[in-house]
N, C-alpha and C positions, 0 to 999 in steps of 0.2 A: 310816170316812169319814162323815163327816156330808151330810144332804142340801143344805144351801147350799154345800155345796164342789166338788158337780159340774158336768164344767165341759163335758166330751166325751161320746160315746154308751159310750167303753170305761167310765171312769167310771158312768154309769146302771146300766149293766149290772149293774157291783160293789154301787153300792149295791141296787139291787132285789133281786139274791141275797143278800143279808145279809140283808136283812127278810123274804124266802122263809126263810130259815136261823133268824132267830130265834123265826118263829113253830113251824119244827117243835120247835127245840129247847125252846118251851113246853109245845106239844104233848105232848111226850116226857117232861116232866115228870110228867104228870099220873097218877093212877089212874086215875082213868075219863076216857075220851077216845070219840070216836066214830071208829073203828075205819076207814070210810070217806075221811072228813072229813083224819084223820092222813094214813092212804095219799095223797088227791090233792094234799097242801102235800105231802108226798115227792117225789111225780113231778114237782110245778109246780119245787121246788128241786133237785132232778135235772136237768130241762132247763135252767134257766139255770149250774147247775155244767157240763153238757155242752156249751154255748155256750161258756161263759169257755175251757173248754178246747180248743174246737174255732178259735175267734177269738183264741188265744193272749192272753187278758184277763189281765194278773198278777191275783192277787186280791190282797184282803186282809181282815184279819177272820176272820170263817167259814170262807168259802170258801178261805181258804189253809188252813186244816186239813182241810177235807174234799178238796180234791187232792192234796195232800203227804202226809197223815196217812194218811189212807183213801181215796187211788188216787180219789178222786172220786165214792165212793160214799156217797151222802147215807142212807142206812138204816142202813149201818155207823156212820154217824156220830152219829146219832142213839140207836142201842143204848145211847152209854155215859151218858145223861141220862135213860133209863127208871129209874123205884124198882125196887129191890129187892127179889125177890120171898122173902117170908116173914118 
């Protein structure tokens, strides 16, 4: 979803979690990251995935893999965009 296409609050919701999501999933790309900084874009996209699911928000995007995929767990889901170590 693009941001001129929201229309409703369900809508905002989806999109600000996707932009919570993609910044972790930058995050998670990184080698060096600040260890902190990562952790609180986790929990800020934790709580907006806990809403969507709490406000029964369909997602889409991200957040449909991180509910479907990985039960809603934004740290599992971020695991599989960390390098590999070695």
């Amino acid at each position: 979803m693009m941001k001129h296409e929201v229309r409703v609050p369900e809508q905002a919701l989806d999109y600000i979690t996707d932009c919570c999501l993609a910044t972790v999933c930058d995050m998670a790309m990184k080698k060096s990251r600040p260890k902190g900084e990562f952790a609180r874009q986790i929990s800020i996209a934790q709580i907006a995935i806990n809403w969507m699911i709490d406000f029964e928000i369909r997602p889409t995007s991200r957040a449909h893999e991180v509910i479907n995929e990985f039960k809603g767990d934004v740290g599992a889901w971020s695991d599989q965009f960390k390098p590999s170590q070695g």
